[in-house]
MARMAR-402373 format. One record per residue (C-alpha): x, y, z; residue in three letters. Coordinates in pm, 1 decimal, padded with zeros to 6 digits. Example, Ala and Ser with C-alpha at 12.3 -4.5 7.8 and 13.67 -1.06 7.14 Angstrom:
% residues 2
<site xx="01230.0" yy="-00450.0" zz="00780.0" resn="ALA"/>
<site xx="01367.0" yy="-00106.0" zz="00714.0" resn="SER"/>
This chain:
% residues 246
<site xx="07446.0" yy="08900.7" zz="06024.4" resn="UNK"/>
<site xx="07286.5" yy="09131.7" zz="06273.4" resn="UNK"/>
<site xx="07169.6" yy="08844.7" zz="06476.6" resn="UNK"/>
<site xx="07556.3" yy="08795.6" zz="06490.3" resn="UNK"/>
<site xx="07644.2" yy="09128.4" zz="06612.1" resn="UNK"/>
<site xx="07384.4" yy="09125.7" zz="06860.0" resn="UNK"/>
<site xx="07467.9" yy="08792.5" zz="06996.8" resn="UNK"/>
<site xx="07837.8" yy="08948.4" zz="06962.9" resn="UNK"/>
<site xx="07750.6" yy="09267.2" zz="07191.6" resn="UNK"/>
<site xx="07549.2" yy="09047.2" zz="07478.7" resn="UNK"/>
<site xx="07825.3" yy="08849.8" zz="07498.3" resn="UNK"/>
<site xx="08074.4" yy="09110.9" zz="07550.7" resn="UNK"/>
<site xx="07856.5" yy="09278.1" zz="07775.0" resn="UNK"/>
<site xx="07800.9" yy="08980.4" zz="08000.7" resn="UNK"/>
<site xx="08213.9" yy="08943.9" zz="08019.8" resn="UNK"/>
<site xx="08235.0" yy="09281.2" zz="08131.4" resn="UNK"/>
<site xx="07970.4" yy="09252.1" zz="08369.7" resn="UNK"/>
<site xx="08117.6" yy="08941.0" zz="08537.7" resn="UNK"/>
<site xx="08437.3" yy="09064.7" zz="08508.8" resn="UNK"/>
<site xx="08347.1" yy="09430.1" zz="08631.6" resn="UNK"/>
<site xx="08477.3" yy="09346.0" zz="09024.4" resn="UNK"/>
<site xx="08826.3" yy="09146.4" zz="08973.9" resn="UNK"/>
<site xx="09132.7" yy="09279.9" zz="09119.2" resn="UNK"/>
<site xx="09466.1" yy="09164.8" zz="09139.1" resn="UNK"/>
<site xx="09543.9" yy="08863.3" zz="09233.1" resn="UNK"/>
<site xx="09767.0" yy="08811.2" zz="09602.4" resn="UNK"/>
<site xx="10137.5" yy="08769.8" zz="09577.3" resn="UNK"/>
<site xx="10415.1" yy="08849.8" zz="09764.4" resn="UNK"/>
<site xx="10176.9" yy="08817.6" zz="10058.3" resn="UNK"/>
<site xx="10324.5" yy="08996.4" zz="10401.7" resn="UNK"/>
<site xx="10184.9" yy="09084.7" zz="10761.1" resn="UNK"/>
<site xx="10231.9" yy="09378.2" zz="10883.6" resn="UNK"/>
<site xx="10202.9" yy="09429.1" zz="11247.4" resn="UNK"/>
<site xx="10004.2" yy="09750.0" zz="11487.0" resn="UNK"/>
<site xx="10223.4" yy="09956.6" zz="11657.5" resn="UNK"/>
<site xx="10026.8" yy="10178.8" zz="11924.8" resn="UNK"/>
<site xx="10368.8" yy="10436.6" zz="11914.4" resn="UNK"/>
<site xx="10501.0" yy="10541.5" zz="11593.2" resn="UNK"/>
<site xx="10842.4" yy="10563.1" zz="11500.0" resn="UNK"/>
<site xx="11006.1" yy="10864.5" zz="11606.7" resn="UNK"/>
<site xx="11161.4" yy="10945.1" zz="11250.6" resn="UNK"/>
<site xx="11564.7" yy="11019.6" zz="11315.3" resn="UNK"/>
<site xx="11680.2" yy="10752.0" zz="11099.0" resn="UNK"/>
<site xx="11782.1" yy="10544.6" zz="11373.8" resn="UNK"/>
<site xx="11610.0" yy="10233.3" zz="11420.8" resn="UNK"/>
<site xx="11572.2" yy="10216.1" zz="11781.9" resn="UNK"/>
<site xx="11217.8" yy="10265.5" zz="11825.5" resn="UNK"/>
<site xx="10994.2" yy="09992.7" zz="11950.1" resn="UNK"/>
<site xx="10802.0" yy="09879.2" zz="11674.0" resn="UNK"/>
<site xx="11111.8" yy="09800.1" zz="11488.3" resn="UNK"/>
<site xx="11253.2" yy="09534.5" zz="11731.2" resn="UNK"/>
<site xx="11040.8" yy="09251.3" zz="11646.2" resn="UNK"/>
<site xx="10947.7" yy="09361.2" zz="11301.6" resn="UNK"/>
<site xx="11095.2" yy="09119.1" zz="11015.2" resn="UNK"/>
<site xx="11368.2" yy="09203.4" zz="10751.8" resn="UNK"/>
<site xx="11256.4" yy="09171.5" zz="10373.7" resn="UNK"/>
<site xx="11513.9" yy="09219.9" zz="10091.6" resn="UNK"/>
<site xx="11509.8" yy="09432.0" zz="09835.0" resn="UNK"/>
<site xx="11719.5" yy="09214.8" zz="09602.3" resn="UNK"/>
<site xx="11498.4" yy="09157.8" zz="09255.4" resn="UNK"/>
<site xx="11700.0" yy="09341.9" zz="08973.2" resn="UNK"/>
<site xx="11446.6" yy="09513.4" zz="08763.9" resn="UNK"/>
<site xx="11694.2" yy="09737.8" zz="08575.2" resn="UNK"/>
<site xx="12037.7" yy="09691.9" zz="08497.8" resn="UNK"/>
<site xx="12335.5" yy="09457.5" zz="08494.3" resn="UNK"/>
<site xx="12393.3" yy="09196.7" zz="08803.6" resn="UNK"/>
<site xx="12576.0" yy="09356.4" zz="09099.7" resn="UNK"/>
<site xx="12738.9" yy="09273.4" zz="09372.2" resn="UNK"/>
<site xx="12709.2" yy="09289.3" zz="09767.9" resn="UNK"/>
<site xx="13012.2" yy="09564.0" zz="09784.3" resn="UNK"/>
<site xx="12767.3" yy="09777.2" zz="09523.9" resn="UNK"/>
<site xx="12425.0" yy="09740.8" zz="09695.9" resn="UNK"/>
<site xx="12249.5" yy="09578.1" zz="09913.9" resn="UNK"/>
<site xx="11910.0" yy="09655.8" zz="10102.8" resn="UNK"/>
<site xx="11623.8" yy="09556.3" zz="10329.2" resn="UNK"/>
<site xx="11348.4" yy="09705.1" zz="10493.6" resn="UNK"/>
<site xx="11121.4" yy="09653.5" zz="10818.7" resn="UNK"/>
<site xx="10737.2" yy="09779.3" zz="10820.3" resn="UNK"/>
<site xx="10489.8" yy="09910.4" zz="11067.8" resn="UNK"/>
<site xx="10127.0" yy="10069.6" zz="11093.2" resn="UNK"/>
<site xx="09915.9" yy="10294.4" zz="11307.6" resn="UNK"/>
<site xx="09544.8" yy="10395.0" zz="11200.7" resn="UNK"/>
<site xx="09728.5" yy="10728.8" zz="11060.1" resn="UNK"/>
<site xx="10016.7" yy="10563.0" zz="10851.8" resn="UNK"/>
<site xx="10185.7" yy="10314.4" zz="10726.7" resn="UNK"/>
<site xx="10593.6" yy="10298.5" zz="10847.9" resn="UNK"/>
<site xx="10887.0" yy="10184.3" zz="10648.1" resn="UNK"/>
<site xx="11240.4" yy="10123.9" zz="10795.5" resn="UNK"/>
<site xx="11462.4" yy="10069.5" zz="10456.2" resn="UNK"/>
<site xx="11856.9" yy="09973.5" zz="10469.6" resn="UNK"/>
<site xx="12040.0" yy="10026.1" zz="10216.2" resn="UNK"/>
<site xx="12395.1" yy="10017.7" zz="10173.5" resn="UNK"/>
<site xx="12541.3" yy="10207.6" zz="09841.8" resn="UNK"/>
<site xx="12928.6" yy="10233.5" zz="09772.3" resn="UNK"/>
<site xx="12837.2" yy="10565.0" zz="09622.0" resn="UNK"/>
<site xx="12573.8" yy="10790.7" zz="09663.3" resn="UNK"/>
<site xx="12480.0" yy="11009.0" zz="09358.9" resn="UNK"/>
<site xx="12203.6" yy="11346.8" zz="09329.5" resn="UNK"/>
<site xx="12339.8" yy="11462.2" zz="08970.9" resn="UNK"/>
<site xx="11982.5" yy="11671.0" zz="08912.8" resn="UNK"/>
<site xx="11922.4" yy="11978.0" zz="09183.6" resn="UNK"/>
<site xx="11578.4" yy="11973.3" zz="09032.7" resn="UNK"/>
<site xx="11360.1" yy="11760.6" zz="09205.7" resn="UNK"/>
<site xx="11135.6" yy="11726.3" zz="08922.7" resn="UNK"/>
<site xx="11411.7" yy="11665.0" zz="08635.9" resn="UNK"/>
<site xx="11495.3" yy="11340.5" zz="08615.5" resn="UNK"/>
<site xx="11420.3" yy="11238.0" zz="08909.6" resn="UNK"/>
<site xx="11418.3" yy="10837.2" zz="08834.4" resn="UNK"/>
<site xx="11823.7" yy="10851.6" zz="08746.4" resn="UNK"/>
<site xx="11925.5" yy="10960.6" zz="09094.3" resn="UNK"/>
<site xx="12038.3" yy="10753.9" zz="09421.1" resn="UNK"/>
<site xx="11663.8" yy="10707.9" zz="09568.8" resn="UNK"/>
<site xx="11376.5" yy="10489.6" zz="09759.8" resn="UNK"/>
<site xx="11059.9" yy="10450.6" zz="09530.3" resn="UNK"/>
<site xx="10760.3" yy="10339.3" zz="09720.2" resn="UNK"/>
<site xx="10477.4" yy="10198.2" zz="09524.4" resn="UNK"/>
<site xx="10120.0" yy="10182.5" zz="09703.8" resn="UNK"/>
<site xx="09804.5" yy="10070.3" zz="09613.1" resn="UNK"/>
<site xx="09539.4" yy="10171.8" zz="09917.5" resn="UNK"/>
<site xx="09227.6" yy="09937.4" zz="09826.1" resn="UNK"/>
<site xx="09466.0" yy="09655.5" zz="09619.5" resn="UNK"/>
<site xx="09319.1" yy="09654.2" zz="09333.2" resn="UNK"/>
<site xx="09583.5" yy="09651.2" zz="09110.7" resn="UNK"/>
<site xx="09567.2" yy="09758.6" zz="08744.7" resn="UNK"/>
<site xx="09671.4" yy="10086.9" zz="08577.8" resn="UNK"/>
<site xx="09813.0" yy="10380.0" zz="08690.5" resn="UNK"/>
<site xx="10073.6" yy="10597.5" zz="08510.6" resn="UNK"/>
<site xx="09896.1" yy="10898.1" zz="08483.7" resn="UNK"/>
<site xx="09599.4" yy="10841.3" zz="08775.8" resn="UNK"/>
<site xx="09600.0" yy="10757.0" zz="09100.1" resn="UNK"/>
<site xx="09465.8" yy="10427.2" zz="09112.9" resn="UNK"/>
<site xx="09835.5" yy="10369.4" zz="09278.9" resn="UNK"/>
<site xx="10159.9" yy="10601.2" zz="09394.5" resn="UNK"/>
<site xx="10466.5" yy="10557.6" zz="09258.9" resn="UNK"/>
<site xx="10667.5" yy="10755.5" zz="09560.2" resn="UNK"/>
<site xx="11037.1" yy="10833.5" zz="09418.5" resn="UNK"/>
<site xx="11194.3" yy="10950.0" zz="09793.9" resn="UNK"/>
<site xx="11491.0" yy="11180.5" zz="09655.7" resn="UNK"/>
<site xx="11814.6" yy="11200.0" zz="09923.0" resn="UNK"/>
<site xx="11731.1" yy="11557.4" zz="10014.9" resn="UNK"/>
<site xx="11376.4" yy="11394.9" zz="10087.9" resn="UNK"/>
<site xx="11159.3" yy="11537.9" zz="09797.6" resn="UNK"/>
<site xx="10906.4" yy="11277.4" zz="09683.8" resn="UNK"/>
<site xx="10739.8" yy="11295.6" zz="09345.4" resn="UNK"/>
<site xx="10493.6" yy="11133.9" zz="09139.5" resn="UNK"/>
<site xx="10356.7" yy="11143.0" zz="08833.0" resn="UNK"/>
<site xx="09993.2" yy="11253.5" zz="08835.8" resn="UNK"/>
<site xx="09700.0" yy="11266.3" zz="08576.8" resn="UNK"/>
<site xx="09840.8" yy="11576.1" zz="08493.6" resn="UNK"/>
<site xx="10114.5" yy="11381.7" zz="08298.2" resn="UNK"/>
<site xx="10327.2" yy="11608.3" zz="08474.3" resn="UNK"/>
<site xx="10561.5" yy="11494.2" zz="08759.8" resn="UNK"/>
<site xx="10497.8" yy="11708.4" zz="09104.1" resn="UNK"/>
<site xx="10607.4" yy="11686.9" zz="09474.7" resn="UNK"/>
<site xx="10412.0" yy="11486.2" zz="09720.2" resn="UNK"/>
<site xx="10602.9" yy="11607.9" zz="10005.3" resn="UNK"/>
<site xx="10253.3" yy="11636.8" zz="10250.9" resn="UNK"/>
<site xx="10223.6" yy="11258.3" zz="10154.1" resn="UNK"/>
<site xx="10541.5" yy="11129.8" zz="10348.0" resn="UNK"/>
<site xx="10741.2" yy="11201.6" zz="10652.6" resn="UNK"/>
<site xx="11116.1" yy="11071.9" zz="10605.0" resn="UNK"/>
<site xx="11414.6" yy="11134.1" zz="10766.6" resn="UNK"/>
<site xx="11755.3" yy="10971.6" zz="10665.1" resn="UNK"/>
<site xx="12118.0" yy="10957.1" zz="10844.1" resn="UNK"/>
<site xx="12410.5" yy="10786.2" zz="10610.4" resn="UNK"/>
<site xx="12732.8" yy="10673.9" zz="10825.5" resn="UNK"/>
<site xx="12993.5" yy="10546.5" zz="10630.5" resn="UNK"/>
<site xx="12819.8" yy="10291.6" zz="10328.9" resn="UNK"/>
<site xx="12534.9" yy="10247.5" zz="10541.4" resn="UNK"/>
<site xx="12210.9" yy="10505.6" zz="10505.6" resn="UNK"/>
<site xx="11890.2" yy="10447.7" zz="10755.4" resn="UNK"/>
<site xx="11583.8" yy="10576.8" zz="10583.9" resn="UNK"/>
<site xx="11235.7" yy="10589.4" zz="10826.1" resn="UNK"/>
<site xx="10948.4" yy="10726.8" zz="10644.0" resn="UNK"/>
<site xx="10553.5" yy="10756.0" zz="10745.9" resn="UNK"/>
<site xx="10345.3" yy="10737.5" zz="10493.0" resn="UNK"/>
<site xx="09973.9" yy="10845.8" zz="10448.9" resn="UNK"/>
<site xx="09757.6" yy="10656.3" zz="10211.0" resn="UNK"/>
<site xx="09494.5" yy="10786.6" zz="10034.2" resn="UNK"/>
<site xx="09196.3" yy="10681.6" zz="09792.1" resn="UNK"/>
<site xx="09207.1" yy="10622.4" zz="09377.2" resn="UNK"/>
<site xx="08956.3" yy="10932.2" zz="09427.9" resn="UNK"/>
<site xx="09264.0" yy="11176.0" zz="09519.9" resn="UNK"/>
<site xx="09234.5" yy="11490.4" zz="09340.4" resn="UNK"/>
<site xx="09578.6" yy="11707.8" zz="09342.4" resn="UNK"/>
<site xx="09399.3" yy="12010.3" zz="09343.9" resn="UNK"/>
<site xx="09162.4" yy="11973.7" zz="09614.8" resn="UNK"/>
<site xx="09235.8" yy="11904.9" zz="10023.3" resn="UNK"/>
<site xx="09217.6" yy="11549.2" zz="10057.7" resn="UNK"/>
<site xx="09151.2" yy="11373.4" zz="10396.7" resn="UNK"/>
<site xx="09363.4" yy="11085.6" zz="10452.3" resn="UNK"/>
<site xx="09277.6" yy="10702.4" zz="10485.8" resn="UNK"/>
<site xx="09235.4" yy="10511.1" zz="10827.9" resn="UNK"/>
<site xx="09461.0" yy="10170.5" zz="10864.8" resn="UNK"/>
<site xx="09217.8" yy="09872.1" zz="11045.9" resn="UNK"/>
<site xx="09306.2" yy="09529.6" zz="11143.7" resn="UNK"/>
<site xx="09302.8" yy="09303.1" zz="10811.7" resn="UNK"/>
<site xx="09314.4" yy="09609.1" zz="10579.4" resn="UNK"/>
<site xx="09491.0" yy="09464.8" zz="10228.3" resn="UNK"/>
<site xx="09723.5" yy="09726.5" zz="10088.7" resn="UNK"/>
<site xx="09943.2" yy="09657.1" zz="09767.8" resn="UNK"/>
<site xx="10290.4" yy="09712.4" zz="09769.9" resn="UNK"/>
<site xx="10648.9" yy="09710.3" zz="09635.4" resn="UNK"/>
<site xx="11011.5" yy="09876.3" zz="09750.1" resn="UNK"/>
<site xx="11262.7" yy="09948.9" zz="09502.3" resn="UNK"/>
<site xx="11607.8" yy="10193.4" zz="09491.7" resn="UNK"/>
<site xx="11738.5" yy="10315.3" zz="09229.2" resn="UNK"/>
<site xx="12108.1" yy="10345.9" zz="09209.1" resn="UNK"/>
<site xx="12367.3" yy="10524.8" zz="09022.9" resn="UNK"/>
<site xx="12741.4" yy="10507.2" zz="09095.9" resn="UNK"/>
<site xx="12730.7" yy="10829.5" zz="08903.9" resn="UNK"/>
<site xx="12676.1" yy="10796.1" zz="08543.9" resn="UNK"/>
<site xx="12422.6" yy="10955.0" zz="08292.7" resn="UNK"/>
<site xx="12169.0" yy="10729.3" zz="08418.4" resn="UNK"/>
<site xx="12110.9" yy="10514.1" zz="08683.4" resn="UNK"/>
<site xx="12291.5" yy="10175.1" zz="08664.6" resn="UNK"/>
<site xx="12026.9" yy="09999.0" zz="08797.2" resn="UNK"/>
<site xx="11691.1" yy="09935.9" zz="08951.4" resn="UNK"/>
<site xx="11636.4" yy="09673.6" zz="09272.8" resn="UNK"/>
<site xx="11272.2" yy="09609.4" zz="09340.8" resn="UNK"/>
<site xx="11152.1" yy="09411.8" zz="09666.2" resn="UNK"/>
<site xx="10921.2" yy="09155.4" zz="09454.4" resn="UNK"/>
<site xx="10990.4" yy="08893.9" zz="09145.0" resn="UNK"/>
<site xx="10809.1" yy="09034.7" zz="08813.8" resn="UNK"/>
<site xx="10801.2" yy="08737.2" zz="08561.9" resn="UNK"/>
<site xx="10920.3" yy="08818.9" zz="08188.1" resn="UNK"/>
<site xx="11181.4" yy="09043.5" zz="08046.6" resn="UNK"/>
<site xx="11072.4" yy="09333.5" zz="08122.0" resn="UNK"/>
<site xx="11068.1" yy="09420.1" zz="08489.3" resn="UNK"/>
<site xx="11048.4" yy="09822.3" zz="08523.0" resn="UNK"/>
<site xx="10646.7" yy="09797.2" zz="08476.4" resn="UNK"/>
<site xx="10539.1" yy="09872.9" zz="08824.4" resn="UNK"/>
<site xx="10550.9" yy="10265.5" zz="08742.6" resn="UNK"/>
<site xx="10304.5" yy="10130.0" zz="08509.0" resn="UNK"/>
<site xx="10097.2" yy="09804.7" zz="08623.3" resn="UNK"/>
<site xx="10007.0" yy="09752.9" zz="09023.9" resn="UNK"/>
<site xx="09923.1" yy="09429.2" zz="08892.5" resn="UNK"/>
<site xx="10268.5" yy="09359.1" zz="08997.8" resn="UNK"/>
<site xx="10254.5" yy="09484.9" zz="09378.1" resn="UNK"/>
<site xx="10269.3" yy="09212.4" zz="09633.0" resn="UNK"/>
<site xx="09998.6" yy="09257.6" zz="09956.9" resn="UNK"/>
<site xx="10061.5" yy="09389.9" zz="10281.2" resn="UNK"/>
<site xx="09834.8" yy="09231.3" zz="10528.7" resn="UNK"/>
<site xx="09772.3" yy="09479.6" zz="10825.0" resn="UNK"/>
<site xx="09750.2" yy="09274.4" zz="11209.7" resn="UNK"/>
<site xx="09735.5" yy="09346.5" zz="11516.2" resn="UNK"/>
């Protein structure tokens, strides 16, 4: 028997050994291309580095029943300099809706951009570290998290964003700094430089309410397989990769 449990135990340990290094593996696979001028953030997209860059949808229904074009519909452009990484996002919303003036009530059932990152792309965990971000980009431009703290709190030095809404259509440009799975909320942190073939993970999502109790529904920029598609709060397993070129 304890021949068993030590054969058991070497085993295990061997597994966790060789198994020790793996990250997540590559989906949703996108370049992302140098700009030497950043965007200028007015929440107009005439700025260079947005002229070329490619539209991606944001049309994967994680939450909620199936809408229609008239209800939402959304896209986004990005860019990078060594300082950040920058998002051009396009939504268009019959109805825009900020029920809580809280910022840190509730945050999730409210008309906003939520902007998950994953510096090194490793995937896994990350609810209450910061092995991954989980930026929820409120319309008055407060962004919070949830930290290790399990409490949520504002990570408004993390972002730049600026938004202008004419008519059904709202413009949102946002810089974003990245930083290690080593941040520590109570310390100064020193943000991470963007190189040529850096591998970052990454979804989009918006959450949108029409104006009920809670947000009708939840439209995410990459497929998640299964029923159960609100996990990336959760899992960066399912980020997809940004590919950073020149």
């Amino acid at each position: 028997m304890l021949r068993n449990y030590v054969l058991f135990f070497l085993v295990l340990g061997l597994y966790l050994g060789c198994n020790k290094g793996i990250r997540k593996e590559d989906h949703d696979i996108k370049e992302v291309a140098y700009t030497r001028i950043p965007p200028e953030l007015d929440g107009i997209a005439d700025d260079p580095c947005w002229e070329k860059g490619q539209w991606h949808l944001l049309d994967q229904n994680w939450k909620g029943d199936t809408f229609s074009p008239d209800d939402f519909q959304g896209r986004y452009k990005l860019s990078w300099s060594t300082n950040s990484l920058h998002l051009l996002v396009e939504i268009i919303d019959d109805s825009l809706f900020d029920k809580q003036a809280d910022p840190l009530k509730l945050w999730w059932d409210d008309d906003s951009v939520e902007i998950f990152l994953d510096e090194d792309n490793s995937g896994g965990l990350h609810q209450y570290s910061h092995n991954a971000f989980a930026y929820h980009v409120a319309l008055d431009g407060n962004v919070v998290d949830v930290g290790p703290s399990r409490k949520p709190r504002l990570y408004n030095d993390h972002l730049k964003v600026a938004r202008r809404t004419v008519g059904k259509k709202s413009t949102w440009e946002m810089s974003v700094a990245l930083f290690p799975d080593t941040y520590n909320d109570d310390q100064s942190q020193t943000r991470v430089q963007l190189y040529k073939d850096k591998r970052i993970g990454f979804a989009l999502a918006y959450c949108d309410n029409d104006g009920s109790k809670e947000r009708e529904n939840f439209i995410g920029s990459v497929f998640v397989p299964g029923d159960n598609k609100n996990t990336g709060w959760i899992n960066a397993d399912i980020f997809g990769t940004l590919v950073l070129v020149e």
